[in-house]
FIKOLZA-1660 file (N, C-alpha, C; in steps of 0.1 Angstrom, whole numbers, plus 5000, padded with zeros to 4 digits):
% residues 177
   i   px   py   pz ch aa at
   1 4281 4635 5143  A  X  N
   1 4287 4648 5144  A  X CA
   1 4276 4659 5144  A  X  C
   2 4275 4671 5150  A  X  N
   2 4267 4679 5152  A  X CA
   2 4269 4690 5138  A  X  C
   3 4261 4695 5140  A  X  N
   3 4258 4709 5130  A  X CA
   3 4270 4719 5132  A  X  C
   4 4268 4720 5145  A  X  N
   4 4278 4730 5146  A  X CA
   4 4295 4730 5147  A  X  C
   5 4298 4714 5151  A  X  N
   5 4311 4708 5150  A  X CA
   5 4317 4708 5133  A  X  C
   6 4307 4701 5128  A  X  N
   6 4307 4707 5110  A  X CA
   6 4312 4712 5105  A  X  C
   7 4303 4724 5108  A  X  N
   7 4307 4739 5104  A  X CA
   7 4317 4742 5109  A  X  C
   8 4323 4739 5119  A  X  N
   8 4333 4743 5125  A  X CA
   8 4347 4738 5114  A  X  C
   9 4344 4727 5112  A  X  N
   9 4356 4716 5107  A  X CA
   9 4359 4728 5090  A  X  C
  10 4349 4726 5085  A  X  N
  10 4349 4729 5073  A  X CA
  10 4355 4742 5072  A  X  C
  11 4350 4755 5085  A  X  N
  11 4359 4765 5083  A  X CA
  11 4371 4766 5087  A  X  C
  12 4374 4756 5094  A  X  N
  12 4395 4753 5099  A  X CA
  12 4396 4750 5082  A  X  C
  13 4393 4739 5082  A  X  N
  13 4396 4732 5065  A  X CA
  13 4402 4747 5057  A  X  C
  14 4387 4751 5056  A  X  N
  14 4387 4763 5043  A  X CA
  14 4403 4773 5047  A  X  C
  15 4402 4775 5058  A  X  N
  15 4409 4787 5065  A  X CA
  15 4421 4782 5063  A  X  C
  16 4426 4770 5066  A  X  N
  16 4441 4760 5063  A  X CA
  16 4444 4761 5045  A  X  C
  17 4433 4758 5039  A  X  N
  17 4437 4758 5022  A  X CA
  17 4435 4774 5023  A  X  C
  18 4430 4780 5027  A  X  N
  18 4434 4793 5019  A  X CA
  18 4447 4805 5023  A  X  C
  19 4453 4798 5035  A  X  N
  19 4463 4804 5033  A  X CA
  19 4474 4791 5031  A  X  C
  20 4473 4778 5030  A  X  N
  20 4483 4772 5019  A  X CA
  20 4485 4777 5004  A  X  C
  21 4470 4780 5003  A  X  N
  21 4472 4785 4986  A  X CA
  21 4476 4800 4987  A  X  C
  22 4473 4811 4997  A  X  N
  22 4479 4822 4998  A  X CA
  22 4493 4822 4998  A  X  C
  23 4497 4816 5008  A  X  N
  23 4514 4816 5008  A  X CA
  23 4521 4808 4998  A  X  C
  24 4514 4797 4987  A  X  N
  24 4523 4795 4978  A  X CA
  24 4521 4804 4965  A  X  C
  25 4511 4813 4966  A  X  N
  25 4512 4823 4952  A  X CA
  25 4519 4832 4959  A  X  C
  26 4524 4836 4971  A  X  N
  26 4530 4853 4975  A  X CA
  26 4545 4849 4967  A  X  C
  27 4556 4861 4970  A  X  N
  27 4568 4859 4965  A  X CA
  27 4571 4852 4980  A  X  C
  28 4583 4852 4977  A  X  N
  28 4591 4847 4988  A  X CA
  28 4601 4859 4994  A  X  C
  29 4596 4857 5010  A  X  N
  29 4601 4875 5016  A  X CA
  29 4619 4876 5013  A  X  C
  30 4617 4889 5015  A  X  N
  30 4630 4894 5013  A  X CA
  30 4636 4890 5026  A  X  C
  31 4655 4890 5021  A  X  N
  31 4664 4888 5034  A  X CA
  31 4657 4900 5044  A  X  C
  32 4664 4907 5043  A  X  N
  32 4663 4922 5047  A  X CA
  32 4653 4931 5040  A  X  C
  33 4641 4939 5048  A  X  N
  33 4635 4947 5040  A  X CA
  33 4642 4965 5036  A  X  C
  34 4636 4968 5023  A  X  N
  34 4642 4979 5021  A  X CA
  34 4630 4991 5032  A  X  C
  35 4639 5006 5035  A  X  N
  35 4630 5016 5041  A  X CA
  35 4634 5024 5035  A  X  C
  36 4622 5035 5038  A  X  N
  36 4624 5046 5029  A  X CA
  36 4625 5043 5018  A  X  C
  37 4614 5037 5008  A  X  N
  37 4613 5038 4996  A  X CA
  37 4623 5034 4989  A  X  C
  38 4635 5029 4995  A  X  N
  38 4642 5019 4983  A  X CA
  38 4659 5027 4986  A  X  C
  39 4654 5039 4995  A  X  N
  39 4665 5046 4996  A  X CA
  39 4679 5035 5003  A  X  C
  40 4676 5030 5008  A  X  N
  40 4690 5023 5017  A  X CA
  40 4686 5010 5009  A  X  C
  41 4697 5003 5009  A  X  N
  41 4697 4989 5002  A  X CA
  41 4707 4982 5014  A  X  C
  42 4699 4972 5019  A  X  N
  42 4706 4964 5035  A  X CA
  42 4713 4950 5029  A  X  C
  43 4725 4946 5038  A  X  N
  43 4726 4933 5035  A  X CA
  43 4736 4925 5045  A  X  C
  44 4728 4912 5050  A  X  N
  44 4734 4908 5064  A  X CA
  44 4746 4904 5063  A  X  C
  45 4753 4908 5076  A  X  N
  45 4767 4901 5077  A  X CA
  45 4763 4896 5092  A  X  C
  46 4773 4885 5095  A  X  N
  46 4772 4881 5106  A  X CA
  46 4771 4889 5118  A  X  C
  47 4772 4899 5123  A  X  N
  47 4775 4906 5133  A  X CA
  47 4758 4916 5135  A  X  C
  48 4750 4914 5119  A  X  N
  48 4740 4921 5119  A  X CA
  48 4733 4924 5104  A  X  C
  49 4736 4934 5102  A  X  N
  49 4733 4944 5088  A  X CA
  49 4739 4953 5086  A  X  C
  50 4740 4949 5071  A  X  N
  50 4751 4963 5063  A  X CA
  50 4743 4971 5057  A  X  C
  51 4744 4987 5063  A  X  N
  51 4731 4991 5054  A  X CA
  51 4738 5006 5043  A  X  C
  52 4735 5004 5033  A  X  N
  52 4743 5014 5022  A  X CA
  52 4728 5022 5017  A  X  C
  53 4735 5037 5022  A  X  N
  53 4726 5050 5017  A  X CA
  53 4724 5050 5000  A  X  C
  54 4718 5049 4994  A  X  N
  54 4718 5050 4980  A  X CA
  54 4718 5064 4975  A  X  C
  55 4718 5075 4985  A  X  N
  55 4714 5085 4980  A  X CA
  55 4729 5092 4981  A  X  C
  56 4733 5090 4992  A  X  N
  56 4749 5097 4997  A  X CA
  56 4761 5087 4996  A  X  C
  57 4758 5077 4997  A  X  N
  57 4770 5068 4997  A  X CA
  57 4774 5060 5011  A  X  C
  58 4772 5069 5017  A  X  N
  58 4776 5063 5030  A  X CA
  58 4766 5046 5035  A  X  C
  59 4777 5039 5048  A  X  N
  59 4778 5029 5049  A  X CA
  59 4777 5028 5062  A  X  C
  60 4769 5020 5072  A  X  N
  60 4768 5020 5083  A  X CA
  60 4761 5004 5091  A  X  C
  61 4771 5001 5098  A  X  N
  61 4766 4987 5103  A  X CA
  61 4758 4987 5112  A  X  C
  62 4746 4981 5112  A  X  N
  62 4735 4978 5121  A  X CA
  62 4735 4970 5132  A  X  C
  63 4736 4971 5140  A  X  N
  63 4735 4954 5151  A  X CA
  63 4726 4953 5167  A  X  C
  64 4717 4945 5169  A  X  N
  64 4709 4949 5177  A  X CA
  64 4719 4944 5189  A  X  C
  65 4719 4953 5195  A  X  N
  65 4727 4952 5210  A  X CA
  65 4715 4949 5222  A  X  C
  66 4717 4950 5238  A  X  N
  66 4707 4946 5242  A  X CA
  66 4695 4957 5242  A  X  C
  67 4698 4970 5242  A  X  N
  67 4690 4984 5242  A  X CA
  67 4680 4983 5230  A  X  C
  68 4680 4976 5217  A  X  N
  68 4678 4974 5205  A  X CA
  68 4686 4979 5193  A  X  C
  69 4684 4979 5183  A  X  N
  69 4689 4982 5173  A  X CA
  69 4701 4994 5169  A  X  C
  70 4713 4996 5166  A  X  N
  70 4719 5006 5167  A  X CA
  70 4728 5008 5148  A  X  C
  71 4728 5019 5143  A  X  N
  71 4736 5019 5135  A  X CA
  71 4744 5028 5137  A  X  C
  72 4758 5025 5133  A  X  N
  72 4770 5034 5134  A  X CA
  72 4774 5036 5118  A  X  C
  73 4779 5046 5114  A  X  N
  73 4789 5051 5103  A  X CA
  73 4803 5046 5104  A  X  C
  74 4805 5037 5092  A  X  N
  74 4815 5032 5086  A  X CA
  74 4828 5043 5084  A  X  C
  75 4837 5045 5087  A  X  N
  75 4844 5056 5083  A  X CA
  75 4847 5051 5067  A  X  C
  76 4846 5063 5057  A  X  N
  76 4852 5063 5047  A  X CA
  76 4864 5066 5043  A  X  C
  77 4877 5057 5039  A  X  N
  77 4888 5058 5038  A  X CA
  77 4891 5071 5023  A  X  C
  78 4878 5071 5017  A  X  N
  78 4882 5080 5004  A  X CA
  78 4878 5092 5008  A  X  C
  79 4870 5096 5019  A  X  N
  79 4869 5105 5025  A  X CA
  79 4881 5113 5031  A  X  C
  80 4890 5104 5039  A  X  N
  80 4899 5106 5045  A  X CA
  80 4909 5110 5035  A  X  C
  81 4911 5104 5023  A  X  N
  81 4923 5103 5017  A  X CA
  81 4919 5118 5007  A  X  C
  82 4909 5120 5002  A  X  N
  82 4905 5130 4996  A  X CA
  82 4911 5144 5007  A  X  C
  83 4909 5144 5018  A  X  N
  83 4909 5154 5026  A  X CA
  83 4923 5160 5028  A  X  C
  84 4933 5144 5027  A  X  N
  84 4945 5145 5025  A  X CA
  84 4952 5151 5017  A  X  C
  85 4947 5147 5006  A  X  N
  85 4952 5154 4993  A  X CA
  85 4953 5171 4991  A  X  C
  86 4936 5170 5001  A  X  N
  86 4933 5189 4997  A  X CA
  86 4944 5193 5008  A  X  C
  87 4946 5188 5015  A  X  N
  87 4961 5195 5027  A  X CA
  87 4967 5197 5022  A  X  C
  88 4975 5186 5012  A  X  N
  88 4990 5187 5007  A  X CA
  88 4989 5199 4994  A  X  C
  89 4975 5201 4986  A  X  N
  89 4975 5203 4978  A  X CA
  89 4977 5219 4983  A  X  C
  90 4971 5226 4998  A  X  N
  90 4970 5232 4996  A  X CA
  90 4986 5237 5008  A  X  C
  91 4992 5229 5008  A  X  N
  91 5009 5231 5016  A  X CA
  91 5017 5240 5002  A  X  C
  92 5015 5229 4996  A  X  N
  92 5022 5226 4982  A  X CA
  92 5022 5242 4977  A  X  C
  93 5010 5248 4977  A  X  N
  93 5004 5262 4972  A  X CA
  93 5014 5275 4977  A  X  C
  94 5013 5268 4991  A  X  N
  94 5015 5280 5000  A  X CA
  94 5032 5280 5001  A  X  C
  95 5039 5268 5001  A  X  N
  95 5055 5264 4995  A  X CA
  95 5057 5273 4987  A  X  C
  96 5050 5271 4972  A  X  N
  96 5049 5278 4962  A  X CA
  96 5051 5292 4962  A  X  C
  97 5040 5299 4968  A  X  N
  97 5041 5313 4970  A  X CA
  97 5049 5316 4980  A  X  C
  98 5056 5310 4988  A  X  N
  98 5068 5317 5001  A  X CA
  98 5076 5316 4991  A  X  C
  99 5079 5302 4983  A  X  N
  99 5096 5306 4976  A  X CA
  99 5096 5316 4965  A  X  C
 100 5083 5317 4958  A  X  N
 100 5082 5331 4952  A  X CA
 100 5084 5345 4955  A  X  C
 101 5081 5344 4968  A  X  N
 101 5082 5360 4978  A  X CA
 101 5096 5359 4981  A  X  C
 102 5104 5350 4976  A  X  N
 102 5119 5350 4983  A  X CA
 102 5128 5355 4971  A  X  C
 103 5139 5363 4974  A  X  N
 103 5145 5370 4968  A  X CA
 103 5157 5357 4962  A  X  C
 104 5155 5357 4947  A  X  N
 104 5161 5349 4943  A  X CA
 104 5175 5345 4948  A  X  C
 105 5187 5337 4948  A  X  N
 105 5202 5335 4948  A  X CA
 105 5206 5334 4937  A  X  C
 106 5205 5331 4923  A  X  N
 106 5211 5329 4913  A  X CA
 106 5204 5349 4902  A  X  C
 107 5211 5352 4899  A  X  N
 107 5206 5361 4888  A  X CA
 107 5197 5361 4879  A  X  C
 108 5202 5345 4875  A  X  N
 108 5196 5340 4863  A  X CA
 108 5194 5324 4858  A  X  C
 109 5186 5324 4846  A  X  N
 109 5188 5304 4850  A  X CA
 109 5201 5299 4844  A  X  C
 110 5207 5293 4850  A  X  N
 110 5220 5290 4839  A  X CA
 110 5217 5278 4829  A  X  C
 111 5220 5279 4820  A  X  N
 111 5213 5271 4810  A  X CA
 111 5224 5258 4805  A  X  C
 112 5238 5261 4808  A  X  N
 112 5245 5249 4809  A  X CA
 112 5249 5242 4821  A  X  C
 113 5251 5231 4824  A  X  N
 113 5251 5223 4833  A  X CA
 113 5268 5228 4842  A  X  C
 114 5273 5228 4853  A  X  N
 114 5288 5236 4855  A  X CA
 114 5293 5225 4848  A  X  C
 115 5306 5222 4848  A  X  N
 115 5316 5213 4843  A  X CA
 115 5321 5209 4856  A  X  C
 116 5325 5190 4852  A  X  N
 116 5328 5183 4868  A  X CA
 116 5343 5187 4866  A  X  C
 117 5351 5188 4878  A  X  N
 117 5361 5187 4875  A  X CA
 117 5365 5172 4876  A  X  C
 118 5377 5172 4871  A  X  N
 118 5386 5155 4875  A  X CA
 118 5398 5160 4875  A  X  C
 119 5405 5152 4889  A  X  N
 119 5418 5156 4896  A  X CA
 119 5426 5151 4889  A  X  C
 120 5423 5135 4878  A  X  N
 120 5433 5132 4877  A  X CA
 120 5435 5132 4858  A  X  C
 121 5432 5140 4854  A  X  N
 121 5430 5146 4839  A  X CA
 121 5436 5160 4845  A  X  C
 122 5448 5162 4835  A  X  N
 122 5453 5173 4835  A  X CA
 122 5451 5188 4824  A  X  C
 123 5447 5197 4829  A  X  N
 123 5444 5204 4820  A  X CA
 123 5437 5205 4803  A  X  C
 124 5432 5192 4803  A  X  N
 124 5423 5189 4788  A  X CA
 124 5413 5199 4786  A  X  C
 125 5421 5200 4773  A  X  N
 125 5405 5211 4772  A  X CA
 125 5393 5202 4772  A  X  C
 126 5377 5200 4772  A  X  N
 126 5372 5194 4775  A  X CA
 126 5365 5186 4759  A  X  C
 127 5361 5198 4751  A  X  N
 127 5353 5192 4736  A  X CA
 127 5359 5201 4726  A  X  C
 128 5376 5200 4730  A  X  N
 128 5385 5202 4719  A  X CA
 128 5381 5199 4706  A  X  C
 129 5377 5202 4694  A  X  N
 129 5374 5192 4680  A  X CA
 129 5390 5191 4679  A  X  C
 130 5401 5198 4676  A  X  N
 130 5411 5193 4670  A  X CA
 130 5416 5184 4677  A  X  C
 131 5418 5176 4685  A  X  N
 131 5417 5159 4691  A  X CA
 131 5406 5151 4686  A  X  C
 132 5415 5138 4680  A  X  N
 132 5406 5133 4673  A  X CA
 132 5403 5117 4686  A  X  C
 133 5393 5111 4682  A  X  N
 133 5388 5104 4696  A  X CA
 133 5397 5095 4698  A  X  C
 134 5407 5088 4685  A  X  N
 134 5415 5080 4686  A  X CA
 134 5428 5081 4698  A  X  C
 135 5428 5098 4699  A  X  N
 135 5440 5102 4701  A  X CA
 135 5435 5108 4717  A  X  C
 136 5424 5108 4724  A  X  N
 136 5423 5109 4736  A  X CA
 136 5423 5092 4743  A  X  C
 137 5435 5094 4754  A  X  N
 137 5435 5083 4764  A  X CA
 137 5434 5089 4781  A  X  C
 138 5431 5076 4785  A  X  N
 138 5427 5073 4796  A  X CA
 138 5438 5071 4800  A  X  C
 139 5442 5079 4815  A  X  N
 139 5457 5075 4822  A  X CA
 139 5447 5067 4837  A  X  C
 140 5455 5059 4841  A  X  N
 140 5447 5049 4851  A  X CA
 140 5463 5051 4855  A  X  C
 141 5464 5058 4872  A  X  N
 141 5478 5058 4873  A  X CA
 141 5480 5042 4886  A  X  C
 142 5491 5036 4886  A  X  N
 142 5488 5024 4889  A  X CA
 142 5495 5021 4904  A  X  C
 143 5491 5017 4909  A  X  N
 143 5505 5012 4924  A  X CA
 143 5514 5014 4927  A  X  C
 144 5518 5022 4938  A  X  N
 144 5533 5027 4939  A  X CA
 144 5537 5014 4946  A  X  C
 145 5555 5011 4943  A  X  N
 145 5557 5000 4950  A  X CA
 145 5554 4997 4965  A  X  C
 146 5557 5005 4971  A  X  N
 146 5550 5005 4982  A  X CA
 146 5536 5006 4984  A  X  C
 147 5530 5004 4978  A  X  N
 147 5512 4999 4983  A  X CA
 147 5511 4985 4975  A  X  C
 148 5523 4980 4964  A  X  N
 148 5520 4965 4961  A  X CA
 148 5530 4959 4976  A  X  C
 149 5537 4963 4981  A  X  N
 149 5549 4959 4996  A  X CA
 149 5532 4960 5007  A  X  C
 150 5526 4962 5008  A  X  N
 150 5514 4964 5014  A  X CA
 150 5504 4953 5014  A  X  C
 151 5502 4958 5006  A  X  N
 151 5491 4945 4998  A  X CA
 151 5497 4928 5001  A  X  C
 152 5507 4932 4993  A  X  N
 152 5512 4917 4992  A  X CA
 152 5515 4910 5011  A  X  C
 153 5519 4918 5022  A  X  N
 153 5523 4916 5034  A  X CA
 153 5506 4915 5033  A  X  C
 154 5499 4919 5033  A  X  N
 154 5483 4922 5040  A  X CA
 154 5480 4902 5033  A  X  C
 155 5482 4903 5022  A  X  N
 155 5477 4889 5016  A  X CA
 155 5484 4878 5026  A  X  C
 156 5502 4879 5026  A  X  N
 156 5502 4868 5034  A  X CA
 156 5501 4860 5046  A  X  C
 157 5500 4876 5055  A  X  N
 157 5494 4874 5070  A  X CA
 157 5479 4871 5074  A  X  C
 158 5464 4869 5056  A  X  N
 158 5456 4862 5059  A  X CA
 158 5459 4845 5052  A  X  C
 159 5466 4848 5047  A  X  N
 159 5470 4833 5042  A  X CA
 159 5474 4819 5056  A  X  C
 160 5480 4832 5058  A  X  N
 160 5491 4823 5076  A  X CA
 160 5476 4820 5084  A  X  C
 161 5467 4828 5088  A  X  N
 161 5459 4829 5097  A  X CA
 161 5450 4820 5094  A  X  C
 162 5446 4821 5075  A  X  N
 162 5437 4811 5072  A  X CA
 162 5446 4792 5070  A  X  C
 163 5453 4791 5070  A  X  N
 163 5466 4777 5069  A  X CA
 163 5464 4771 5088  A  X  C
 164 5463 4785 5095  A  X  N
 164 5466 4778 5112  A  X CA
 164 5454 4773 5112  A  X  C
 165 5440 4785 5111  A  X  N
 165 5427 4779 5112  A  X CA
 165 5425 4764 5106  A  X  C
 166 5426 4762 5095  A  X  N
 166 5428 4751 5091  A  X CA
 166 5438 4737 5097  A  X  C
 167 5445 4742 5101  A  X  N
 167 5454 4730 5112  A  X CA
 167 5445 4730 5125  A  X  C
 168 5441 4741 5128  A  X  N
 168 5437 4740 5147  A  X CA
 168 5418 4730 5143  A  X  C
 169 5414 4731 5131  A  X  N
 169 5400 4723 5130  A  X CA
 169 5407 4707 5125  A  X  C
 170 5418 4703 5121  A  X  N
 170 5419 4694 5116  A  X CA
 170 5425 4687 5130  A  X  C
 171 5434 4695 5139  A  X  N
 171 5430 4687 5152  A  X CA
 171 5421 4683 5160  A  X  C
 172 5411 4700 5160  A  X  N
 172 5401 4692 5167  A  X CA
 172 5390 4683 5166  A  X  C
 173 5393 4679 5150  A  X  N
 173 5390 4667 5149  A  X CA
 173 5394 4657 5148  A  X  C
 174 5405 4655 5150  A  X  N
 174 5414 4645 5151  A  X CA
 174 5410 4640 5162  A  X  C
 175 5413 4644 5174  A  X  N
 175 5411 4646 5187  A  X CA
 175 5401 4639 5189  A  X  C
 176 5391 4643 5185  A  X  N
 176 5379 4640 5190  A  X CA
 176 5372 4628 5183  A  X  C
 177 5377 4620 5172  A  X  N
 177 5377 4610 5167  A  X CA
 177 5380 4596 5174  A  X  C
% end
């Protein structure tokens, strides 16, 4: 072997161990690199990269299309709903102040509840003390004969209807047996 084949050998050699021993002291590279100083924190999803602003919050998916690389903004649903809120909060406001510019209907607050009536309570006074509890009843007024003449016809004309049904299935199985 010549002198200069040698030398040659020995600096592939050298040049192979020194970046075998280079790359097994480095760390081991990150998935995704950070930019800007640490400001965005990235992390892959299948479609590309998730990349989160650390400084604002916001969220935007990366994905290289054929043009190259593109990121779009994630809509923020707390954004939306926050926004929402300030609407209603400020409907609510403005409700407020029209029914206040409106000339009351009542004079004043009434401070007891009205009294219900009941049609079928006759004239009772309502929180009489001289009635004692024993001595208030309940009238439950009950069926005039004619609505039990009613009733009772209504019951046996489903009785009949339900007795035929029952004959007209017990032939057609009969029948068909």
């Amino acid at each position: 072997m010549s002198t200069a084949s040698s030398s040659r050998l020995f600096f592939s050699v050298v040049a192979v161990l020194a970046l075998g021993v280079a790359g097994a002291g480095a760390a081991p590279p990150k998935a995704m690199p950070d930019t800007e100083n640490g400001r965005y924190a990235l992390s892959s999803t299948p479609d590309g990269v998730l990349r989160l602003d650390t400084r604002t919050g916001a969220i935007s998916t990366c994905s290289n299309s054929g043009a190259g690389w593109a990121c779009y903004a994630v809509p923020d649903e707390r954004a939306a709903l926050d926004a929402e809120i300030g609407r209603l909060q400020a409907d609510n406001e403005k409700l407020r102040a029209d029914l206040a510019s409106r000339e009351p209907t009542v004079a004043g607050k009434i401070e007891e509840p009205m009294p219900k009536s009941d049609s079928l309570k006759k004239n009772e006074p309502r929180n009489d003390p001289t009635i004692a509890e024993g001595e208030r009843k309940i009238e439950i007024p009950l069926p005039s004969d004619r609505d039990m003449d009613r009733m009772m016809s209504f019951l046996e004309r489903a009785w009949r209807r339900l007795i035929e049904m029952a004959n007209r299935v017990q032939k057609d199985v009969n029948g068909r047996i």
